[in-house]
C-alpha positions as CSV (number, residue, x, y, z in Angstrom):
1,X,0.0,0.0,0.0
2,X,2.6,2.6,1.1
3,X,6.2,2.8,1.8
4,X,8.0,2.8,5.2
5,X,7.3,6.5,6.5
6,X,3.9,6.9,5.3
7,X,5.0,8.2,1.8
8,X,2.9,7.4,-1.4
9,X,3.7,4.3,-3.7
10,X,4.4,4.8,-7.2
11,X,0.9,3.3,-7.8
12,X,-0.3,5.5,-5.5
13,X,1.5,8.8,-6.9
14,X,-0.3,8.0,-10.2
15,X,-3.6,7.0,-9.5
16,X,-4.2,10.0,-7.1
17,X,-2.5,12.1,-9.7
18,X,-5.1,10.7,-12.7
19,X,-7.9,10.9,-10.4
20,X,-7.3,14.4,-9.5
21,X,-6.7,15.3,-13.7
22,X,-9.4,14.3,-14.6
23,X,-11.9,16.1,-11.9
24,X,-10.0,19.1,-12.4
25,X,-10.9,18.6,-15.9
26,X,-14.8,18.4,-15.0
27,X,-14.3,21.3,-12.7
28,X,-12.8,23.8,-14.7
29,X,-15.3,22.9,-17.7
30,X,-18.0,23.4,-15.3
31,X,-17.3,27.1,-14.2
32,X,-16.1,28.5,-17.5
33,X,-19.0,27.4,-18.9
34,X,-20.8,29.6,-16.3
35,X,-18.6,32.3,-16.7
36,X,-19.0,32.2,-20.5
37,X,-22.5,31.9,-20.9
38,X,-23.0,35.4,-22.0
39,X,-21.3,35.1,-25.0
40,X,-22.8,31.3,-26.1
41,X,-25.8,33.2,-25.8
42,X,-25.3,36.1,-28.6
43,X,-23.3,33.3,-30.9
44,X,-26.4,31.5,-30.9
45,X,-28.9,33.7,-30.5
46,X,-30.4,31.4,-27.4
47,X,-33.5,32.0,-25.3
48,X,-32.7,32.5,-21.6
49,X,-34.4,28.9,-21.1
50,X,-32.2,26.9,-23.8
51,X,-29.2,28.7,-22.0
52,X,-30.3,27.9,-18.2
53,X,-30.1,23.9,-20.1
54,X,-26.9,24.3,-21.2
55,X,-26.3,24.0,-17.5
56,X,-29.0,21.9,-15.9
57,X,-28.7,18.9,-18.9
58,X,-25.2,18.3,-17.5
59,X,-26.2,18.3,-13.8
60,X,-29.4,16.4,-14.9
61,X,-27.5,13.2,-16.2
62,X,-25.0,13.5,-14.0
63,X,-26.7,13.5,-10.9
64,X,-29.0,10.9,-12.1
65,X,-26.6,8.3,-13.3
66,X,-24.2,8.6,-10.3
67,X,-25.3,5.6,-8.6
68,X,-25.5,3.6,-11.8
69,X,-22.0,4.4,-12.4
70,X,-20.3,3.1,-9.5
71,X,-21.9,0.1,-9.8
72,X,-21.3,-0.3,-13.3
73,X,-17.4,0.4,-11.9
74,X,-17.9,-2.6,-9.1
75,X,-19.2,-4.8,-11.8
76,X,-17.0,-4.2,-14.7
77,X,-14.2,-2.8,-13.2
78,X,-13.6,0.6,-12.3
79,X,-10.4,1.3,-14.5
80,X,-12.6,0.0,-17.4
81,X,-15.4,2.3,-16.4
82,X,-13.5,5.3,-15.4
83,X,-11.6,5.3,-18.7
84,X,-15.1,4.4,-20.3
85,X,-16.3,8.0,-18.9
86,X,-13.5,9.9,-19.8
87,X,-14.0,9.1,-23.8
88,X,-17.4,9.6,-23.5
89,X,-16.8,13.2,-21.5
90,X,-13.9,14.0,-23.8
91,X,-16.0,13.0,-27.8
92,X,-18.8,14.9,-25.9
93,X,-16.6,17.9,-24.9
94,X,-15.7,17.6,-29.2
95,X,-19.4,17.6,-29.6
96,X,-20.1,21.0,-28.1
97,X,-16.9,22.7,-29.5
98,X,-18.5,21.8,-32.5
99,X,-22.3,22.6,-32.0
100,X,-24.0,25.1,-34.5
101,X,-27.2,25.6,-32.5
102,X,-28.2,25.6,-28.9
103,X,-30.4,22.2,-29.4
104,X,-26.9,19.9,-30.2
105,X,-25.0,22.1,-27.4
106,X,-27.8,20.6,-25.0
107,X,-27.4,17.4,-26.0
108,X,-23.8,17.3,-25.9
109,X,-24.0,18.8,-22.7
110,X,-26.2,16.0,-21.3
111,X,-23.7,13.5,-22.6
112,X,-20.8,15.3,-21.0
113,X,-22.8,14.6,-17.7
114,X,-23.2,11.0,-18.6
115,X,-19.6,10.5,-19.1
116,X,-18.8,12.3,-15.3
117,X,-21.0,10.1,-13.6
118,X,-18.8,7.8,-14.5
119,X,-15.8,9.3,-13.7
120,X,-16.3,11.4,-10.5
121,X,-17.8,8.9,-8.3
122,X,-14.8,6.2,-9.3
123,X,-12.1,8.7,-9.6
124,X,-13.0,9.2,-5.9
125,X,-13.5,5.0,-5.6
126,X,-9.7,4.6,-7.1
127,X,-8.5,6.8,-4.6
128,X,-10.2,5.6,-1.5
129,X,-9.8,2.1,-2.5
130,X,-6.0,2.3,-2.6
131,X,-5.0,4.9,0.2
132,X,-5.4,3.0,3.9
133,X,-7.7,5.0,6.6
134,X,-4.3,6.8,8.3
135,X,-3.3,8.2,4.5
136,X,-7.0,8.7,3.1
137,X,-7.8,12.2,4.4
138,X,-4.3,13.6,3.2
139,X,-4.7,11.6,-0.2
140,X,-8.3,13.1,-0.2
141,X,-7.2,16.7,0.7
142,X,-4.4,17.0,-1.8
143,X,-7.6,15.2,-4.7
144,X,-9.8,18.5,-3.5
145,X,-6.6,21.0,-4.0
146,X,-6.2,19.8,-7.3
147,X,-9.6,20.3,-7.9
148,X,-9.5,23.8,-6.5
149,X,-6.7,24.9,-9.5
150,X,-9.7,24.4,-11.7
151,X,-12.0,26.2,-9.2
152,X,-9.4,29.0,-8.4
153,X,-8.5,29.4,-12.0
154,X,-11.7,28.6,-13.6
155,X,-13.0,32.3,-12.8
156,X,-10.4,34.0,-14.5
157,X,-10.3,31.6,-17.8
158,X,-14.3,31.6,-17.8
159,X,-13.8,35.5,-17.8
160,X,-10.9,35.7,-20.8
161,X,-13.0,33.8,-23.3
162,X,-16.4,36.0,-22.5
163,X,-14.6,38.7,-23.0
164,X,-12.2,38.1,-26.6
165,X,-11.7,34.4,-27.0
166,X,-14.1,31.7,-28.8
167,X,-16.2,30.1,-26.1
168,X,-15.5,26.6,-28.1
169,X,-12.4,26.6,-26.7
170,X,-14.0,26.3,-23.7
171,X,-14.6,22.4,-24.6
172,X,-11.6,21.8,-26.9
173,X,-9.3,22.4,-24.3
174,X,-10.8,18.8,-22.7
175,X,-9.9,17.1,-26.3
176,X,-5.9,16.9,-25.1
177,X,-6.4,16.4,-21.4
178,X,-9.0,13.6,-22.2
179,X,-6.5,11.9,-24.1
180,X,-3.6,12.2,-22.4
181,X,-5.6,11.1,-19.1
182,X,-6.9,7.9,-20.7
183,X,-3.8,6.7,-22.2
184,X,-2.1,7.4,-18.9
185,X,-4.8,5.5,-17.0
186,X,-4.9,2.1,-19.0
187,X,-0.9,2.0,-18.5
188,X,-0.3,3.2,-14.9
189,X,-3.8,2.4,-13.0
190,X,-4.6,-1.2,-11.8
191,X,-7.9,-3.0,-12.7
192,X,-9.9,-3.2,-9.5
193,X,-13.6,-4.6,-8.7
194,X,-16.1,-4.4,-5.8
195,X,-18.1,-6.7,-4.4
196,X,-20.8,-7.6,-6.1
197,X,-20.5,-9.9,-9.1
198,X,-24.4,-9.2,-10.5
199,X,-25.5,-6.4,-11.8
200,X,-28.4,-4.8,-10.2
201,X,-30.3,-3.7,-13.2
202,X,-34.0,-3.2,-11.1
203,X,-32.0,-1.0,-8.8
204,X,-30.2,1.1,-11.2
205,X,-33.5,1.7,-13.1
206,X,-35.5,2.5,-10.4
207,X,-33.1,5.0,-9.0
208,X,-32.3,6.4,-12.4
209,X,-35.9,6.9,-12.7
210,X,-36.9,8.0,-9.7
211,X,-33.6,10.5,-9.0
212,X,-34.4,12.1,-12.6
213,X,-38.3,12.6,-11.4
214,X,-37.0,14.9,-8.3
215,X,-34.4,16.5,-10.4
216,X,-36.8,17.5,-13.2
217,X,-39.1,18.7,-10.5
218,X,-36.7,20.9,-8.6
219,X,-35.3,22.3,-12.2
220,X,-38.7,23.3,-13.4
221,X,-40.1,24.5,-10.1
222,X,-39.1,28.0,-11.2
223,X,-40.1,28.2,-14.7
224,X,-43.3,25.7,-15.2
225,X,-44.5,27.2,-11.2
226,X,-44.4,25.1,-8.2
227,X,-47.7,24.2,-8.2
228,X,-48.3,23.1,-11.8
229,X,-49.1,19.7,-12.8
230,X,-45.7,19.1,-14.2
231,X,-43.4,20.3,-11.5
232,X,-45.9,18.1,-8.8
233,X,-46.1,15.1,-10.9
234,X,-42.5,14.8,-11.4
235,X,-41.4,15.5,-8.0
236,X,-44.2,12.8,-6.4
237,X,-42.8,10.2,-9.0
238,X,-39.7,10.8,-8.2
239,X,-40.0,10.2,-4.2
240,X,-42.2,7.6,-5.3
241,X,-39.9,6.1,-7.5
242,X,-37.1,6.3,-4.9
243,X,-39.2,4.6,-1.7
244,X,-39.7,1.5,-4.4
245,X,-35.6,1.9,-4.6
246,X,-35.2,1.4,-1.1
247,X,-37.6,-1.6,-0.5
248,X,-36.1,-2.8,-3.8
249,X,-33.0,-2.7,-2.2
250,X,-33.4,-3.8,1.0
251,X,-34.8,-7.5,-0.4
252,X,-32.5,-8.1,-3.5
253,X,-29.4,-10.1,-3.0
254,X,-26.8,-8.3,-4.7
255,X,-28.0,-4.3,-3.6
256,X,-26.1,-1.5,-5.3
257,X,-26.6,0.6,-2.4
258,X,-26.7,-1.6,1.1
259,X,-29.2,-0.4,3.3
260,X,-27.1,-0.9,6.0
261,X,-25.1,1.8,5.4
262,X,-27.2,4.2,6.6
263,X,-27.0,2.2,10.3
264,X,-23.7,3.7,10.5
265,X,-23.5,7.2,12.4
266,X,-20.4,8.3,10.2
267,X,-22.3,7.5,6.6
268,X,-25.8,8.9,7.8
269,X,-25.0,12.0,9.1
270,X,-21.9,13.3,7.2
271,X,-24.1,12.6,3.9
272,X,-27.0,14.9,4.8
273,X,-24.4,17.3,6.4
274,X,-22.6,17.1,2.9
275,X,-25.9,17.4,1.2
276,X,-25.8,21.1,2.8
277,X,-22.5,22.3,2.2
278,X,-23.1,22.1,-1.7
279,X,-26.0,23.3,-1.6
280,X,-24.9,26.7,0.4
281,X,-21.9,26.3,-1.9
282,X,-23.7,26.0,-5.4
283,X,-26.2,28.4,-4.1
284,X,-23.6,31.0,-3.5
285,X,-21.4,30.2,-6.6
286,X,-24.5,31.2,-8.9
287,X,-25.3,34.6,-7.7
288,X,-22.3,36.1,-6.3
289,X,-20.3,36.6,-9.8
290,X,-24.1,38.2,-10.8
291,X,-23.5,40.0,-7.5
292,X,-20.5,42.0,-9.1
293,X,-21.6,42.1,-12.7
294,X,-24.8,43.5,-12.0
295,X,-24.5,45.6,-8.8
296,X,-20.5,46.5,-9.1
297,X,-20.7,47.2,-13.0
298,X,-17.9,45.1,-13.4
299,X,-17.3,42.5,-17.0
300,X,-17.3,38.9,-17.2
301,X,-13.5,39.4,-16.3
302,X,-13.1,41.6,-13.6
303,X,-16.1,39.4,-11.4
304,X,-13.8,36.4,-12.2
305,X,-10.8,38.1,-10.2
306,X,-13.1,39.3,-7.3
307,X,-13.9,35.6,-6.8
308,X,-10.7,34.1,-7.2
309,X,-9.9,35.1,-3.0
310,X,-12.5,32.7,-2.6
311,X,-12.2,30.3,-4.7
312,X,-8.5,29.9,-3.9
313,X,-8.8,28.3,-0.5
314,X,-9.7,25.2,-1.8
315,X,-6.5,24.7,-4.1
316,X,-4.9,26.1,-0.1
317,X,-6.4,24.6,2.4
318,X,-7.7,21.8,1.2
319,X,-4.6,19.2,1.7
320,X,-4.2,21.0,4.7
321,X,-7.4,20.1,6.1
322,X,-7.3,16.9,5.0
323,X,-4.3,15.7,6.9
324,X,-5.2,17.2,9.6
325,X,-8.8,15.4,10.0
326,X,-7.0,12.4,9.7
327,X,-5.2,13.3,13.1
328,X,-8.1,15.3,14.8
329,X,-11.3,12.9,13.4
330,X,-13.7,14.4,10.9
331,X,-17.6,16.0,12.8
332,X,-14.4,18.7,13.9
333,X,-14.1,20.1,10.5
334,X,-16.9,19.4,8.8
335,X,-18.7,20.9,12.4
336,X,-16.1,24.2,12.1
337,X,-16.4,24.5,8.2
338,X,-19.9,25.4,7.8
339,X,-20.2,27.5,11.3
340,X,-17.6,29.3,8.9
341,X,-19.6,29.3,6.0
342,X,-22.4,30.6,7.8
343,X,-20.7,33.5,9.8
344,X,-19.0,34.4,5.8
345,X,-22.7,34.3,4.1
346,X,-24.5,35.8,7.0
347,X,-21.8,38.6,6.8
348,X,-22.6,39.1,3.2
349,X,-26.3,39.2,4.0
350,X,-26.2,41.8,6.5
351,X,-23.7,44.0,4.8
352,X,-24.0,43.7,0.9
353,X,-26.0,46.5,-0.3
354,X,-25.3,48.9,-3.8
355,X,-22.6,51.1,-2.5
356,X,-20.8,48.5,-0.9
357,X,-17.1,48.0,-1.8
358,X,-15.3,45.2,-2.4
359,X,-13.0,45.3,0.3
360,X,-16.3,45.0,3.0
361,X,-16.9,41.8,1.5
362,X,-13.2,40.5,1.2
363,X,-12.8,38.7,4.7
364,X,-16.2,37.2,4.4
365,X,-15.9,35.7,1.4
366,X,-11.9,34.0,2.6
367,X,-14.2,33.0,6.1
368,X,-16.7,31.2,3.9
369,X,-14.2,29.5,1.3
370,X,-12.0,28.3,4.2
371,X,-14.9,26.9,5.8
372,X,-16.3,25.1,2.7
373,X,-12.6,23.9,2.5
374,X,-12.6,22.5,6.1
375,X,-15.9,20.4,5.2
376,X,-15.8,19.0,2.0
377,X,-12.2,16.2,2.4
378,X,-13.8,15.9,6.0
379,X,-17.0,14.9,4.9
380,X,-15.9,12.8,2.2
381,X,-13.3,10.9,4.7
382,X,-16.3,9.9,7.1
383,X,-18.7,8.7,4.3
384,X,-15.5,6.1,2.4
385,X,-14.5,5.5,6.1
386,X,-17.6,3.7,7.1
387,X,-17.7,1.2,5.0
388,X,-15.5,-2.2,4.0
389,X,-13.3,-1.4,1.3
390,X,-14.8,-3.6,-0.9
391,X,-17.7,-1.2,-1.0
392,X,-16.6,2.1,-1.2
393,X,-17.7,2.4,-4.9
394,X,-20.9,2.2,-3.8
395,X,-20.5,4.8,-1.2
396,X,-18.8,6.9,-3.3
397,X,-21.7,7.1,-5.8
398,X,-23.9,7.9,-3.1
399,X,-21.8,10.6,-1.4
400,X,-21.4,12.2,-5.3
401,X,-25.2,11.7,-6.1
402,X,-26.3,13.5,-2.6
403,X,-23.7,15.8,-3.6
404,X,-25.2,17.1,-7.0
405,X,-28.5,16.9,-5.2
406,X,-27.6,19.7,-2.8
407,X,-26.4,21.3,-5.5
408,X,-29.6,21.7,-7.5
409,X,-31.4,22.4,-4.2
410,X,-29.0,25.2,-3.2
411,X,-29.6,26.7,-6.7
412,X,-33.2,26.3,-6.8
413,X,-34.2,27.6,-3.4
414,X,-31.8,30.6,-3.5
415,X,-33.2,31.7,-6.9
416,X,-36.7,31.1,-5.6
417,X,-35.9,33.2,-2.8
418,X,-34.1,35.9,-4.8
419,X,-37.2,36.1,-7.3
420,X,-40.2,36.8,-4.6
421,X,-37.7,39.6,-2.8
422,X,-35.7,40.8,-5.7
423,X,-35.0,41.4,-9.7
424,X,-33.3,42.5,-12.6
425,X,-34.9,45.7,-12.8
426,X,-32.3,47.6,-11.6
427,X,-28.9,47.3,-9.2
428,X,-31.1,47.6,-6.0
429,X,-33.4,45.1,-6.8
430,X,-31.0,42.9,-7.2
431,X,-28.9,43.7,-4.4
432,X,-32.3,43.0,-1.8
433,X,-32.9,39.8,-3.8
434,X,-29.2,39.3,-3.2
435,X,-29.0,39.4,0.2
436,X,-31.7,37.5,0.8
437,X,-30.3,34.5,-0.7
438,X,-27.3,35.2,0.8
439,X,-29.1,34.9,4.0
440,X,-30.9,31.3,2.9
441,X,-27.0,29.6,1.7
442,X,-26.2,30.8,5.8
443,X,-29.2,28.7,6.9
444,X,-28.3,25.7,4.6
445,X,-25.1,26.3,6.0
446,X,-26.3,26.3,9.6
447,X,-28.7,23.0,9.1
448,X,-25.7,21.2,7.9
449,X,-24.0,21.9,10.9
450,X,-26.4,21.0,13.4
451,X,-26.6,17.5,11.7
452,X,-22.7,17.4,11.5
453,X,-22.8,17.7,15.2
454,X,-23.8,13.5,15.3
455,X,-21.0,12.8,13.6
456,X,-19.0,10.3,15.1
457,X,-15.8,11.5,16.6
458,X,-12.1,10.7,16.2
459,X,-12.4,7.2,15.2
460,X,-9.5,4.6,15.4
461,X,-7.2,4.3,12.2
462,X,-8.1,0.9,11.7
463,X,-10.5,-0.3,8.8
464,X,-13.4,-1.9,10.3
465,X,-16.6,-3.7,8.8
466,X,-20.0,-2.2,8.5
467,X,-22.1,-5.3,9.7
468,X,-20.0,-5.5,12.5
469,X,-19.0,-2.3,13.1
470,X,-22.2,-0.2,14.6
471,X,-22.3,-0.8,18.1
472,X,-18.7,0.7,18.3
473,X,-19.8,3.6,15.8
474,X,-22.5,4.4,18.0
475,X,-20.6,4.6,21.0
476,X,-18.4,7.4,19.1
């Protein structure tokens, strides 16, 4: 596993180092395309609604094939599958370079998210997999810091191309990465499988079914009204569709999610816990950039840079936090991180208004990223942690799926908020609107945190099993 001294393998060095390429590949594609979206708009003369699904086809498929792909990675093998996803990701990123009208863009789009449900939730599977418990949160930390280049840098690139270069470039940057990042992997990453050897095809379509039902819901509550037909039928399906899951589940014998899981302390709190921070994250990704554009008067560019002091704690303080929950146990992190991120947002509530600078917002915004930092490798170490490694693939997809869940929630509350209290109209509008949702990502912030509080604490560094391991959990 690892050398004398605690240093990484060879195998180790590589697989963490293709792991991390190829989210910070996902990452980066994700917020230039937000930053850019301006300027796909006028190029092809697209409706505000076709542009919103430039964005929510990729989350869509994503988040509703998560749990599918982990277990497609357990089944077939998770090399085979996470290279599988990066050629589908990387002839899809091709696909929208190449797109001569909004309509193929969304479809491309939508198969971009297909290939990262395969990727993300086994790039973090790889990882986990082949790091031991007292190397994991370190191995994990240094995976989010990667990822945070993209997020640090992502701002800034999103805001060149909006402002002078093609926004295809935005896609045929993947085209080299892609490639390089799959040859590298079938070479330097060992085949690996999980633990079930049948493929649970009434699982994945019932949760594929019933995940895309509450997803639709939640992305149409705003445009179709939440009352409508549409928006209601989707959303009962959905829940529906995802109780059948559970039953479905807990009687067949080869489940792609155990039930069992959720008896342990350290998987069914630090998800839900998780669940929040994205969703006060995604929540206040989406409007603060707006925030500056709108209120401050500043370009695509110049809001890019005002983010990047935020954004830049998690390339920072990532690894850092992540060794350092593997010496101090993870509910203290993930407990500290989003009181952090709801002092930072609360901060922003209370002050942001149209006259107020930049430097007034400054320390709130480095509060809230470091605390986001603190809680995401935390969370993620408790939720791989509490399971036999045999299974992490599983857990993995259902950290990742929860994950994108939050997301859309955090975006979809906070816009619902911002609509009934603010507008477009004019800079004050949207600085009340604004601060309101500023003020709902601080209560997502602040509900995550009171479930983080029944965490589990510092836990021993030793692997143990779930069916036997509850009593001691619960005793934590």
């Amino acid at each position: 596993m690892s050398s004398d001294g605690g240093r990484m393998t060879s195998e180790q060095a590589w697989t963490l180092g293709l792991a991390s390429l190829a989210s910070f590949m996902m990452a980066l594609d994700s917020l230039v395309v937000t930053t850019a979206l301006s300027t796909i708009r006028q190029d092809l003369t697209a409706s505000v609604e076709a542009l919103e699904w430039t964005v929510n086809a990729y989350n869509l498929t994503f988040a509703v094939l998560l749990l599918t792909g982990a277990a497609l990675g357990d089944r077939f093998g998770r090399r085979r599958m996470f290279v599988a996803g990066l050629a589908v990701f990387t002839v899809a990123s091709v696909a929208c370079a190449l797109a001569a009208d909004i309509g193929v863009l969304i479809a491309a789009r939508a198969l971009q998210g297909a290939g990262a449900a395969l990727v993300l939730p086994l790039s973090l599977t790889l990882i986990s997999a082949l790091f031991p418990p007292r190397q994991r949160g370190k191995a994990m930390g240094l995976y989010l810091g990667i990822t945070g280049l993209a997020t640090f840098s992502g701002p800034f690139i999103g805001g060149v191309i909006a402002e002078g270069l093609a926004w295809q470039w935005i896609f045929w940057l993947n085209l080299p990465i892609g490639l390089l990042a799959i040859m590298l992997t079938a070479r330097r990453v060992h085949e690996s499988l999980g633990p079930n050897n049948r493929f649970d095809l009434g699982g994945v379509a019932l949760v594929t079914l019933g995940a895309f039902g509450v997803v639709w819901g939640l992305v149409r509550g705003n445009a179709a009204g939440w009352s409508s037909a549409e928006v209601l039928g989707a959303l009962v399906l959905g829940v529906a569709l995802v109780i059948a899951f559970v039953l479905w589940e807990r009687r067949t014998p080869a489940p792609m999610l155990p039930m069992r899981f959720f008896r342990v302390r350290a998987f069914a709190t630090a998800n839900p816990a998780n669940f929040c921070v994205f969703a006060s994250l995604y929540g206040t990704l989406f409007f603060l950039a707006q925030y500056f554009q709108t209120v401050h008067g500043e370009g695509p560019l110049g809001a890019g840079l005002r983010l990047m002091p935020w954004t830049a704690t998690l390339m920072i303080c990532a690894p850092i936090a992540g060794r350092l929950a593997d010496r101090y146990g993870e509910r203290t992190f993930v407990v500290g991180g989003l009181l952090l991120q709801t002092v930072g947002m609360g901060w922003i509530a209370l002050v942001a208004d149209t006259d107020t600078g930049y430097p007034e917002l400054l320390p709130a915004l480095v509060i809230s990223g470091v605390g986001l930092t603190m809680a995401m490798p935390a969370a993620q170490k408790s939720v791989v942690g509490a399971v036999r490694p045999q299974e992490i693939g599983q857990a993995s997809g259902a950290f990742m799926m929860l994950r994108i869940f939050g997301g859309v929630f955090g975006v979809t509350i906070t816009v619902a908020v911002f609509a009934s209290t603010g507008g477009y109209a004019s800079a004050g509008d949207f600085s009340t609107g604004f601060t309101a949702a500023m003020g709902t990502v601080a209560a997502f912030a602040f509900t995550g945190m009171l479930v983080a509080l029944g965490m589990p604490g510092r836990r021993p560094a030793t692997p143990s099993l779930v069916a036997s391991a509850v009593p001691q959990r619960e005793r934590a």
